[in-house]
C-alpha positions in Angstrom: 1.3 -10.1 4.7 0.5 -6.9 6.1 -1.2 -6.8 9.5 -3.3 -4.5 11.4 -4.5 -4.0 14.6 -7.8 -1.5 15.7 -6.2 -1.2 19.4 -3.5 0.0 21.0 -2.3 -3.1 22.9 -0.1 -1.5 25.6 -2.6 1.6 26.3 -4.3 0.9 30.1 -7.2 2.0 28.4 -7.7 0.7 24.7 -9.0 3.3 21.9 -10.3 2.1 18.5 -9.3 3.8 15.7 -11.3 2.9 12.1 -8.9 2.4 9.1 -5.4 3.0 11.4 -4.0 -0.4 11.1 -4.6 -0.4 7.6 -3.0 3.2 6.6 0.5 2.2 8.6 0.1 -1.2 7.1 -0.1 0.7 3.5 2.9 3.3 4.5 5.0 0.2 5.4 4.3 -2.0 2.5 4.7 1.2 -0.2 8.4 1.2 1.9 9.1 -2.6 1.6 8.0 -2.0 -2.2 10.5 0.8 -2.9 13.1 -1.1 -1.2 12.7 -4.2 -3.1 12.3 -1.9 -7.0 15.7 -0.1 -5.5 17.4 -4.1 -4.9 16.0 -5.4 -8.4 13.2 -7.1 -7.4 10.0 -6.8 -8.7 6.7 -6.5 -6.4 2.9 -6.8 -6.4 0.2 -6.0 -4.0 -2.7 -7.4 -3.3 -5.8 -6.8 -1.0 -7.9 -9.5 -2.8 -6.3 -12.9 -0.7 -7.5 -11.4 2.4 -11.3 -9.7 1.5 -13.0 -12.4 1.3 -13.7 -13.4 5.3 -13.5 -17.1 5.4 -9.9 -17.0 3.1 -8.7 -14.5 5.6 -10.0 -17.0 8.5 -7.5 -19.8 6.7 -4.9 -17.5 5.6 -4.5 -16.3 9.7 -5.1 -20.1 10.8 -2.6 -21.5 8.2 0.3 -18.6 9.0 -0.5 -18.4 12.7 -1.4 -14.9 12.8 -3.6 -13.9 16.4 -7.0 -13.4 16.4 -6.6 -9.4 17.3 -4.8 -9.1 14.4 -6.6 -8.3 10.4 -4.8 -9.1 7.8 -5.1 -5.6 5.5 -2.9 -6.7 2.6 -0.6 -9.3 0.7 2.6 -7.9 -0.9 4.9 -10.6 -3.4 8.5 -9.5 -3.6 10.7 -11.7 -6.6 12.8 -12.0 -9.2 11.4 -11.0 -12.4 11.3 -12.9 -15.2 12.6 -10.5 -17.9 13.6 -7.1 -18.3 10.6 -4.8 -18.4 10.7 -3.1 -22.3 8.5 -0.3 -21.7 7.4 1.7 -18.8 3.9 1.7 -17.7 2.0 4.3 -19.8 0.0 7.4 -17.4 -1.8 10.3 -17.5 0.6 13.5 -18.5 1.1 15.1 -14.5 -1.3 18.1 -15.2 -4.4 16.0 -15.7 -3.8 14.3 -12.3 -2.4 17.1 -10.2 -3.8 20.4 -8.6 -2.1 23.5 -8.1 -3.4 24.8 -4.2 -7.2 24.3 -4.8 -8.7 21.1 -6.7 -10.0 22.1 -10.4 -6.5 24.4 -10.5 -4.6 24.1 -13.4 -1.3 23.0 -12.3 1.6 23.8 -14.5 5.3 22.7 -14.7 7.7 25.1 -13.6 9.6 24.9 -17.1 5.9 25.6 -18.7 5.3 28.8 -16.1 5.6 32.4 -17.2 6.4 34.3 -14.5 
């Protein structure tokens, strides 16, 4: 379970920063994530087991996490059950990516003509 904290605990004076916690919570958990694909585990995240307030109330209660401490997110590392057979289809790269400016074509370098 990723947690995050608003404050800075060992400031002298104590600064609250909106959506910090949960940004380094997200940069760790995309690390522990690519750690566990490069070990052969498989791994899903989920935000859902701590939105809900009073959940998050017994999820912190039942795991001993401190009051001055959220919750942001849930991440399930394991073995998985069987080989995956395909990859996950997407989007080909230049209907999701910009080239400098948003609404910029971008192009592969093996599709470029310069």
């Amino acid at each position: 379970i990723g947690c995050g904290s608003e404050t800075f605990h060992d400031s002298p004076l104590i600064y609250e920063l909106e959506y910090f916690g949960s940004i380094v919570v997200a940069m760790g958990i995309l690390n522990m994530w690519y750690a566990a694909h490069a070990l052969g585990y498989g791994a899903g995240y989920q935000a859902l087991p701590v939105m809900e307030p009073r959940r998050c109330e017994l999820l912190c209660e039942k795991i001993g996490i401190p009051r001055s401490w959220i919750p942001v997110a849930t991440l399930s590392i394991g073995v998985p059950r069987s080989p995956r057979m395909l990859g996950p289809s997407r989007f080909p790269l230049e209907s999701v990516f910009y080239s400098e400016r948003w609404g910029n074509p971008y192009k592969r370098i093996a599709f470029r003509n310069e």
